[in-house]
Phi, psi and omega in degrees: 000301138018269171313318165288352211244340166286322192276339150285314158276353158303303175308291181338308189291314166326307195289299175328290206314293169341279179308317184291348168289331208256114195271151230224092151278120155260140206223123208238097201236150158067352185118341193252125208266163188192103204271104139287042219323126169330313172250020157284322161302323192278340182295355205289134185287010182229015154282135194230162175289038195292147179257112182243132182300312209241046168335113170315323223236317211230039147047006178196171179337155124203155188298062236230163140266094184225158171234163202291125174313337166312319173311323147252039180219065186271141178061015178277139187282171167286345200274316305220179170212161178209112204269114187267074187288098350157106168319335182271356196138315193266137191218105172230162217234108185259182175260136177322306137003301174251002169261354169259031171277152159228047173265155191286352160253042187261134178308138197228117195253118170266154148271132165252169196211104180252146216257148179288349182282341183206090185265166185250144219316164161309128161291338183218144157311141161077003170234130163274026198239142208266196170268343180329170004260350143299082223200132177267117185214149186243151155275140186088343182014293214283003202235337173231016159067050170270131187262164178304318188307341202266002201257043134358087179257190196016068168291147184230347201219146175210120188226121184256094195288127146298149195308163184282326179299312171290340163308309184225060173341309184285031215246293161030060192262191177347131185251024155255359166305130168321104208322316181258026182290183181295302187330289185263010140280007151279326155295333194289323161311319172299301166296348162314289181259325217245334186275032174263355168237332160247188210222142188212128184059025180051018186236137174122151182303322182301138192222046160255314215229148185294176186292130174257021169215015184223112000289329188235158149270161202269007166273012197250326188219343161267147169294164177298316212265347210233292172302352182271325166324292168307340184252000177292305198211103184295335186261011163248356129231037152198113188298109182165117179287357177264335204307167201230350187280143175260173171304121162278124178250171187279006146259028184262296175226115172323174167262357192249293167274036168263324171297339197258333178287303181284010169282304192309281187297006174269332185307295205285351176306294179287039174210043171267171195279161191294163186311304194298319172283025163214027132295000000 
């Protein structure tokens, strides 16, 4: 009795092991959460091959086993919005709308999916962790003006979300501002590159890079000329090999809208949320 009972829990434990191996999206659509396995997905008969030329995250071809996003985003309307969460931190809130197009000379949003049997390289020398086990990659990229932020890797969460505006007003500006003025297109930029990593007014998903308008904003303490530097290239004015921000080059974000994002945080400098609320 003993024995069986040692040999029942072995299996039992085997099975934990098992299962902690097989990595878990959780995907939270229509209200209803829905925990996935990696190879519960690759089994799925609508996983397909992709080839992405110019990968964001390896800087070169690679290969996938994916499935199209669309596939888990069953009964989401277009208008929708869907927050894509990042183990590390990183959170971006795309529009429904481009992750369910499919026409074929459109950009097309895959889930990649990496099998534990052929997992994919490192992203960096000396960290063995990959983009797995998860990773949001588009075909066509250049056909739906998809930025590197829209490229979500080590996914861990798929959330079907009100916009980041109704969520967090205070991101916000004024509504009386000309709708296509420089102003809320530099926010309609902002929520684009920069809140997948920061937080503005302590409000937004992201929990990597500081807050940009509480206590100070960064148009407050860098010349224009010295911030516009930094988001060109963060290591030509200040040197530190941990930094995690990348570079904007103007075919990421224009000069016209890098000028507009800084119109936008100089706006938002007089609107910050009060002291007592951001203790």
């Amino acid at each position: 009795m003993k024995r069986r009972w040692l040999a029942a829990l072995c299996l039992s434990l085997l099975a934990s092991v098992a299962s902690a191996a097989d990595p878990v999206l959780t995907a939270i659509v229509g209200g209803k959460t829905a925990p996935h396995t990696a190879s519960e997905l690759l089994a799925r008969a609508d996983v397909v091959t992709v080839t992405i030329p110019n990968d964001i995250a390896y800087g070169r071809g690679m290969t996938y086993r994916a499935l199209p996003i669309a596939a888990l985003l069953s009964g989401v309307g277009p208008a929708a919005s869907i927050r894509f969460s990042a183990g590390d931190g990183f959170a971006a809130t795309l529009p429904a709308a481009q992750l369910l197009a499919k026409a074929e000379n459109g950009a097309r949003a895959y889930l990649a999916i990496e099998a534990e049997d052929a997992q994919w390289p490192p992203l960096k020398a000396g960290d063995p962790a990959s983009a797995g086990p998860f990773y949001l990659v588009w075909t066509q990229p250049e056909r739906g003006r998809i930025v590197p932020e829209q490229w979500t890797y080590r996914i861990a969460r798929i959330e079907e979300m009100p916009s980041l505006a109704v969520r967090f007003p205070v991101i916000v500006p004024a509504a009386g501002l000309a709708a296509d003025g420089h102003i809320n297109r530099g926010f309609a930029a902002f929520t684009k590159h920069c809140i997948v990593c920061h937080t503005l007014n302590l409000a937004g998903d992201a929990a990597i890079g500081p807050d940009l308008n509480v206590p100070f904003n960064p148009t407050e303490y860098l010349r224009a000329d010295a911030l516009r530097r930094l988001i060109r290239d963060p290591q030509a004015l200040r040197r530190w090999p941990g930094t995690r921000m990348p570079g904007f080059d103007a075919a990421t974000l224009s000069d016209r809208e890098l000028n507009e994002v800084l119109a936008y945080l100089q706006y938002m400098a007089n609107r910050k949320v009060p002291v007592t609320a951001a203790k």
